[in-house]
C-alpha positions in Angstrom: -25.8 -4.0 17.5 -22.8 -6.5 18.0 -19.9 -5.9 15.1 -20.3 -8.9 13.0 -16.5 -9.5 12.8 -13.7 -10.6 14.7 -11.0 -8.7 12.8 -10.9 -5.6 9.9 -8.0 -5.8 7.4 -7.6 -2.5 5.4 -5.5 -1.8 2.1 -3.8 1.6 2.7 -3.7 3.9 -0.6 -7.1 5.2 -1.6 -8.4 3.4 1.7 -6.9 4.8 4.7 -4.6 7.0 3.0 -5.4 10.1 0.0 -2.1 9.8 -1.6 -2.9 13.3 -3.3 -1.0 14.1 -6.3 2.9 12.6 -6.4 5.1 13.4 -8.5 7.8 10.6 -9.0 10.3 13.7 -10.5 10.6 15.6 -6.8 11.8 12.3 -5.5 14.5 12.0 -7.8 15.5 15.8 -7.4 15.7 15.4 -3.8 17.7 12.3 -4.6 20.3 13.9 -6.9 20.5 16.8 -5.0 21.8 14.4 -1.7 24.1 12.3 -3.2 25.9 16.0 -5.2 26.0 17.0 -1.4 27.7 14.0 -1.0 30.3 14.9 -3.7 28.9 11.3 -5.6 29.6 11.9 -9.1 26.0 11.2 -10.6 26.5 12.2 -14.2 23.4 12.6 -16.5 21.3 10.7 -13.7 19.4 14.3 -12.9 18.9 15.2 -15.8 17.4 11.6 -17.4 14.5 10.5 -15.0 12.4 9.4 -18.6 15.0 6.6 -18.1 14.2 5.7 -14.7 10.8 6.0 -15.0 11.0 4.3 -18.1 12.4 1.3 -16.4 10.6 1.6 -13.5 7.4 1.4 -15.3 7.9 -1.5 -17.0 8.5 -3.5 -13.8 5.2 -2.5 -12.8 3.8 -3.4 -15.8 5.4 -6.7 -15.7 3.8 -7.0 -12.2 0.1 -6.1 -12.7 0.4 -9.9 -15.0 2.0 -11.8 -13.2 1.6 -10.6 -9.3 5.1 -10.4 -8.5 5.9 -7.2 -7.2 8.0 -4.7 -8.3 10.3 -3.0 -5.7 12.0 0.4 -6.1 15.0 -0.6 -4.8 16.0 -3.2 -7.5 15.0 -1.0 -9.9 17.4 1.8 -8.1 20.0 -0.1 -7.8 20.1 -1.1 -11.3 19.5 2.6 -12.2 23.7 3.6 -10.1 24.9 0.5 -12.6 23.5 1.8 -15.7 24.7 5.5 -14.8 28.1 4.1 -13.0 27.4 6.0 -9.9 29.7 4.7 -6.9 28.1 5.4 -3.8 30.6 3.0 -1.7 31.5 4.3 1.3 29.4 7.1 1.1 26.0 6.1 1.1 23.7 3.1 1.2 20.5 1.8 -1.3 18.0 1.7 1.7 19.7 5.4 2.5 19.1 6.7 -0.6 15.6 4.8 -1.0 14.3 6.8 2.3 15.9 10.3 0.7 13.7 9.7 -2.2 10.3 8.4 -0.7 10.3 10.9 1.7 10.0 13.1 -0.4 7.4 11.2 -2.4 5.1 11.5 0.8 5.0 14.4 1.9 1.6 15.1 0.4 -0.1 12.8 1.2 -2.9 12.8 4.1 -5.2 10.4 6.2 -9.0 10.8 5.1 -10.9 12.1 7.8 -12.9 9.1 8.3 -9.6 7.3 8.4 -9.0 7.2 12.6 -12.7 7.8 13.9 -13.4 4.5 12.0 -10.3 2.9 13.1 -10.2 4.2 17.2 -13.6 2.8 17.3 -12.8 -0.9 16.0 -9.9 -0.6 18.5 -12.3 0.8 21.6 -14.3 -2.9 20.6 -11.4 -5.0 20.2 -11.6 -5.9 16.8 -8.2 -6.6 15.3 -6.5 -4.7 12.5 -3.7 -5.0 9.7 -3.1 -3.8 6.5 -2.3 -5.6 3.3 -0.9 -3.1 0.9 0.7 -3.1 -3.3 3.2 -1.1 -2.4 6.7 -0.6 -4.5 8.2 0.8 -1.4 10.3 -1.0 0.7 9.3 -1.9 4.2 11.1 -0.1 6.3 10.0 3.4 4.7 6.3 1.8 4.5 6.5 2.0 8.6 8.2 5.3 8.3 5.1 6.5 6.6 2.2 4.5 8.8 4.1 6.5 12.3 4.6 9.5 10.5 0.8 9.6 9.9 -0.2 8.7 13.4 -1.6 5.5 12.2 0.8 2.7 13.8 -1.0 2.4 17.3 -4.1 0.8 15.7 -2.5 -2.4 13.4 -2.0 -5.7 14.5 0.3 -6.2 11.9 0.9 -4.8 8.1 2.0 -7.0 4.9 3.1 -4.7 2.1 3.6 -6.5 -1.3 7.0 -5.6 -1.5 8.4 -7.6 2.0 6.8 -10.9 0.1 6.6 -12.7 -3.8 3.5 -11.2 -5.0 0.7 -8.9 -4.3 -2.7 -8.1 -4.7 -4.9 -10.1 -5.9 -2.6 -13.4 -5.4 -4.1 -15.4 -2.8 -1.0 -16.2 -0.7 -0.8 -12.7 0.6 -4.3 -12.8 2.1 -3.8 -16.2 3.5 -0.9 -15.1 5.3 -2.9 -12.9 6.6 -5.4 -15.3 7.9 -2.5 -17.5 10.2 -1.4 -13.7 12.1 -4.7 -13.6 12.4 -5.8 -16.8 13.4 -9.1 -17.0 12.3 -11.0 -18.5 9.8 -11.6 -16.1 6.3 -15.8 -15.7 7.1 -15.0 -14.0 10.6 -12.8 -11.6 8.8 -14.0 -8.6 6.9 -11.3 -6.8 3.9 -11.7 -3.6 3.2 -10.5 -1.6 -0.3 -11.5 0.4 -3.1 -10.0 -1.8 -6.0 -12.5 -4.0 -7.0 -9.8 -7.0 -8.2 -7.1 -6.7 -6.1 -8.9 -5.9 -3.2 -12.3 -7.5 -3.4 -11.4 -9.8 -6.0 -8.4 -10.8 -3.9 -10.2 -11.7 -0.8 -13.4 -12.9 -2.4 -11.2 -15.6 -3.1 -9.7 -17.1 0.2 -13.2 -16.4 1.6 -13.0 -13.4 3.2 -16.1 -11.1 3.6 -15.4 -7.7 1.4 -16.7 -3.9 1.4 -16.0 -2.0 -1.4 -15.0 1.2 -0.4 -16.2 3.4 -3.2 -15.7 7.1 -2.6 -16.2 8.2 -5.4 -19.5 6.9 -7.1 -17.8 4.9 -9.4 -20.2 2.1 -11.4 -19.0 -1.7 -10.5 -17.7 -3.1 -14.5 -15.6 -5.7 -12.9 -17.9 -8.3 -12.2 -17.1 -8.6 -9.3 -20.0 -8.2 -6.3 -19.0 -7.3 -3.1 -20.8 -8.4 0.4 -21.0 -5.0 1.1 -20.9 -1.5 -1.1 -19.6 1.8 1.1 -19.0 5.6 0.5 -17.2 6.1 3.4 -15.4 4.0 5.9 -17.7 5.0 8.9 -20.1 2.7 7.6 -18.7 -0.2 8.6 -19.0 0.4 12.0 -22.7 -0.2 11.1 -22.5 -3.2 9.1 -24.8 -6.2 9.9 -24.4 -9.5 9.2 -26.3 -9.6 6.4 -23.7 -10.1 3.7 -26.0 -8.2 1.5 -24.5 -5.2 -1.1 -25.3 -2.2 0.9 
């Protein structure tokens, strides 16, 4: 059987990634706990992460309306404002940023269907790239995709936060389509949100499997081509575009 695609594009949390449980609170421990050994006077800033979540929260709220993402490091920055900390000449935001996410990610794992699935598109030449929501900034977003051994198989990634909006905006999956260079029906997306995933490429006219792990019933009304409980089963997709 011939794969019926030219190109696979994966979202990354819940996908390729189990993102296990995170706690946002180690992140900001860790991150206190540098810039102390920094001698940075932080003030109440350990002791007040409802604040920063608070904050923090919002943005993402904001962005789940209106697609425009919501990046940690804004919010960060405005966080040393509100809690005068001076970290001139000591330190820097994207610095501090890594402290903190690293820590964030140190949980989290590759599903084991994750790089069978993935060497297998590479042994037939299919290309690969990610489009992820993400909060975090780039740079920490490739940190985490070597760190996980997963770099060596993607064309490309676009993570939310590099560009205006995310998920399910259609701008971010057109872009996309021009690294790619091919039309949207000779490329297949695959994610487990129904909107921003399927939804999302439904609508620039990519083909879409809904990667649903966990049984869940479909309320979105949205229909996928395709319906999967693991990503293996691509590899044994026809070209049907028939819900699985």
């Amino acid at each position: 059987m011939k794969f019926p695609f030219k190109a696979v594009l994966f979202d990354w949390a819940y996908t390729l990634t189990d993102f296990v449980d995170e706690d946002n609170s180690k992140g900001f421990e860790k991150l206190s706990d540098f810039m102390e050994s920094l001698e940075i006077d932080i003030g109440n800033f350990r002791f007040d992460y409802s604040k920063q979540l608070k904050l923090f929260n919002e943005m993402i709220s904001v962005s789940r309306e209106c697609h425009l993402e919501a990046c940690f490091d804004k919010a960060l920055n405005y966080l040393l404002f509100y809690f005068n900390i001076n970290i001139e000449g000591k330190t820097t935001l994207d610095e501090l940023s890594a402290v903190y996410y690293k820590e964030l990610i140190k949980p989290r794992r590759v599903y084991p269907d994750t790089k069978p699935t993935l060497t297998a598109l590479q042994n037939w030449d299919i290309k690969m790239g990610i489009i992820s929501n993400t909060t975090t900034p780039v740079f920490m977003k490739n940190f985490e995709r070597k760190s996980l051994e997963l770099d060596s198989y993607f064309d490309f990634s676009i993570y939310s936060s590099e560009f205006p909006f995310r998920k399910p905006h259609p701008s971010i999956f057109k872009l996309a389509l021009v690294r790619l260079g091919l039309p949207p029906e000779e490329t297949l997306f695959v994610g487990d949100n129904l909107i921003a995933d399927v939804g999302g490429a439904m609508g620039v006219g990519m083909r879409c499997a809904w990667l649903n792990r966990d049984s869940l019933v479909n309320d979105a009304g949205i229909q996928p081509d395709y319906e999967i409980r693991s990503l293996e089963e691509i590899l044994a997709l026809e070209n049907s575009f028939k819900t699985l």
